[in-house]
C-alpha positions in Angstrom: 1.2 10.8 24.0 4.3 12.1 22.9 3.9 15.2 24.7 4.4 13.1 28.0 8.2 13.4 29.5 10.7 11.5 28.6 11.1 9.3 31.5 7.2 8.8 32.1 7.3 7.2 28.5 10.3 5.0 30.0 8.8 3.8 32.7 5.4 3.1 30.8 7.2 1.8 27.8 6.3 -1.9 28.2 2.5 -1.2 29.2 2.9 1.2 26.0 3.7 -1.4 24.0 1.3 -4.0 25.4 -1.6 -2.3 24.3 0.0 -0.8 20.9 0.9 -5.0 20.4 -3.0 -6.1 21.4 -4.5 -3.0 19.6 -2.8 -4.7 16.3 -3.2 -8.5 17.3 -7.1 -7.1 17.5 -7.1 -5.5 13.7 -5.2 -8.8 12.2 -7.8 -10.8 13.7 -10.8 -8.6 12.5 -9.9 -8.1 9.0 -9.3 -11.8 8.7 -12.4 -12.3 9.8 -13.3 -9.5 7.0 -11.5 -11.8 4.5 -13.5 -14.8 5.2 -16.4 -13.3 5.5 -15.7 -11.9 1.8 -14.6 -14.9 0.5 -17.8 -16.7 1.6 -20.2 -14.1 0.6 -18.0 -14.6 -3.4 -18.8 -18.1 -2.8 -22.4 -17.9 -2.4 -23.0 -15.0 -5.7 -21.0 -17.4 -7.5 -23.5 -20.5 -7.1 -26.2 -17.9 -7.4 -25.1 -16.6 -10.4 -24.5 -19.9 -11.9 -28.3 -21.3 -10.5 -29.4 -18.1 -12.2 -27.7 -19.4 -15.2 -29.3 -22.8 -15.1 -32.5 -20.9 -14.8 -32.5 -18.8 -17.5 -31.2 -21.3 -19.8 -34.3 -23.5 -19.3 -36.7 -20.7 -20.2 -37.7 -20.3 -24.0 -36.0 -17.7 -25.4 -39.3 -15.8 -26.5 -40.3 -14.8 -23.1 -38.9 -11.7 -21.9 -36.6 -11.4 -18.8 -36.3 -8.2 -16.6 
């Protein structure tokens, strides 16, 4: 892009930026989606982890667990 001329890059400067702006609106808004995602899927090992928990404190401790 840089190899354009100079006043090509002027005149296009504000459509330029436009997309550069939306291109990084579009990350943001995908990685926070990323980050909830995340913090859901923590959210759900968590209670599974803890049912596991519950489980395997009810079984006798003479059987054997994988």
């Amino acid at each position: 892009m840089t190899d354009l001329p100079v006043d090509v890059l002027a005149e296009y400067r504000m459509e330029i930026a436009a997309e550069f702006e939306a291109y990084f609106s579009s990350i943001t808004e995908h990685i926070a989606c990323l980050d909830e995602e995340r913090a859901r899927v923590l959210h759900e090992a968590r209670a599974a982890t803890e049912a596991y928990a519950r489980l395997i404190s009810t079984i006798p401790a003479g059987k054997d667990l994988p």
